[in-house]
C-alpha positions, 0 to 999 in steps of 0.5 A: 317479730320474725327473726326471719326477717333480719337474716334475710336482709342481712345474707343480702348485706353478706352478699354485697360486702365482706363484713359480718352483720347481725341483730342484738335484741333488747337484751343482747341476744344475738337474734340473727347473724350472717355467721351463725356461730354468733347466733344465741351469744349474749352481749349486754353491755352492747344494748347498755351502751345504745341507749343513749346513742340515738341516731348514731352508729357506736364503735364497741370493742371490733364492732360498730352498732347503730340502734332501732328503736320501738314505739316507746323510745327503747331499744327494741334491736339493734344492728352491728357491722364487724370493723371499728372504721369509717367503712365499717360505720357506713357500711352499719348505717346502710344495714340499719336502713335496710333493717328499719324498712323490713321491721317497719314493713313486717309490722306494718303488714302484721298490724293490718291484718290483725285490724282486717281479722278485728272488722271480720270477727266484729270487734272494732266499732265501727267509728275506730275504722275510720281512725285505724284505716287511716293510721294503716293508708287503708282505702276503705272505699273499695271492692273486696271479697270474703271467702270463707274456705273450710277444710273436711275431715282432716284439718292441715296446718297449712292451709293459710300457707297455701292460701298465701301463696295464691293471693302474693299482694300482701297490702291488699289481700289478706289470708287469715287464720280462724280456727283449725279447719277455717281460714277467710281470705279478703281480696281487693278487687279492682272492679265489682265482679261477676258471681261466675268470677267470684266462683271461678277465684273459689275454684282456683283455690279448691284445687290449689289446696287439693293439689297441694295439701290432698284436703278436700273443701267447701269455700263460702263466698259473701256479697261483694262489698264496696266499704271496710265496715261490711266486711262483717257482713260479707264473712257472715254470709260467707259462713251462712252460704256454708251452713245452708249449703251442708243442708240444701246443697250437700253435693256443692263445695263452693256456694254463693250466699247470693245463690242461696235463694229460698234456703236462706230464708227457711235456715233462718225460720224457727223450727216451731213454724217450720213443724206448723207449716208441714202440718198444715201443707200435708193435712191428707198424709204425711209427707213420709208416706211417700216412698223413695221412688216417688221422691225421685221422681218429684225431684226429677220433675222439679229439675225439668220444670214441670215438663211431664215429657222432658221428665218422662223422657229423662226417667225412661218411662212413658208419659202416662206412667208419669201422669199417673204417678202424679195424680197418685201424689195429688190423691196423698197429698192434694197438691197437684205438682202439674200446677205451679202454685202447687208445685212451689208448695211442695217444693218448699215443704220438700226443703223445710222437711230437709232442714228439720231433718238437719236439725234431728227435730223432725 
């Protein structure tokens, strides 16, 4: 564990009392030490001379030690206290209470969110959940969120620091490394929110991160989910939300897997019936032949739902120009966009052609 920990509870103990308290690992080392000239030093026969001590705090030499022991039964650390008196074995054992409590909470604190990063990443069974939630006092019925933020271009160690520091409930939050680009953050709620809150906790932490570290991102939002074991579920949304988004919504930073819509379901169609159902559409022509302006003005009329004079209007034209551009699309294609089956054909054909091109394959 940290050394971190120990000097920190021991400059308070310094604080409060003028004595010299420090850390002894398993083998001696001093690992942590109000006087920092001690740090490195090597006392052996101290360790040696703890292993049978127990609950009791032992005078050695000018020093009173008291043992904190691991898991196994071992002396894992132990506390010393300057002075061989009363005073000074009461001040030691004060210190190990501290101590003990820091080390029991670190791991503790460590232990969850290894068991957290095991239920995103798959790998816990699902019947061990219920076993290790209970061992670590986790309420596995409760709302939690997955976000899912990836940094672009240059990646920054920081991240999970940053991301820390906005989500400071360390029982109930939990920011966890992935990779060098990726970091997830699982957060309890206390109620089922909203997707504009959802968003609105993403956009916090975008700005936050480009604030703080000057790296763009886009964040992944999953499901809302109510139990420990769909946590998985929720990250891997998370991460579908992002690979659909870098396809269907390449101007997004932060995208909702349930505001995915019809782009999830094409991301997961083989490219085979993806190439079928573009021939089959586009019999007449390809969907090549139409020029960058036609394209735009499709999108445009797509965007004002199929209102020939609001899209007119938005394109600075008069309303017969747009009637004829779109009997000149009707005449390439056959597909009349003024009708609405029509319409949601080409849509969904403008998407497919869209992801083959993602994938290089069309």
């Amino acid at each position: 564990m940290s050394n971190s920990v120990f000097q920190g509870v021991i400059q308070q103990l310094k604080e409060a009392s003028d004595r010299v308290f420090g850390v002894v690992d398993n083998e001696g080392f001093v690992v942590s030490c109000t006087e920092s000239e001690l740090l490195g030093e090597r006392w052996q026969e101290a360790v040696q001379g703890l292993a049978d001590s127990g609950e009791q705090a032992v005078v050695m030499g000018q020093k009173t030690f008291r043992a904190i022991f691991g898991a196994t039964g071992s002396v894992e650390y132990a506390v010393f206290c300057e002075g061989a008196d009363a005073q000074s074995q009461l001040l030691c054992n004060m210190a190990y209470i501290a101590l003990n409590d820091a080390k029991s909470y670190y791991e503790e604190k460590h232990d969850r969110g290894t068991f957290v990063k095991n239920i995103i990443m798959d790998n816990i069974l699902p019947g061990d959940i219920y076993v290790r939630a209970k061992e670590l006092h986790f309420a596995t019925d409760a709302p939690r969120a997955v976000f899912l933020v990836r940094q672009m271009g240059e990646s920054e160690a920081s991240l999970v620091d940053v991301l820390s520091g906005l989500f400071p409930d360390k029982l109930q939050d939990f920011v966890l490394s992935i990779n060098e680009t990726d970091a997830a953050v699982v957060k309890q709620l206390a109620e089922v929110p909203t997707n504009e809150e959802l968003e609105k906790m993403a956009r916090n932490v975008e700005t936050a991160v480009t604030e703080e570290m000057g790296v763009s991102t886009v964040i992944g939002i999953g499901t809302v989910v109510g139990h420990l074991r769909e946590l998985a579920d929720a990250y891997k949304e998370a991460q579908t939300a992002i690979e659909v988004g870098k396809v269907f919504d390449t101007e997004k930073s932060i995208i909702n897997y349930e505001n995915l819509g019809i782009g999830r379901l094409i991301y997961q169609l083989p490219t085979t019936l993806c190439d079928i159902f573009l021939s089959e559409v586009f019999k007449k022509n390809s969907i090549d032949t139409l020029d960058h302006e036609t394209l735009f003005t499709i999108n445009k009329f797509f965007e004002n739902n199929l209102n020939v004079s609001e899209t007119s209007r938005k394109l600075f034209v008069h309303r017969n120009t747009l009637v004829y551009r779109l009997e000149k699309i009707k005449k390439l294609t056959g597909l009349d966009l003024r009708q609405f089956d029509h319409a949601i054909v080409f849509k969904v054909a403008l998407m497919v052609r869209k992801y083959l091109s993602s994938r290089e394959l069309y």
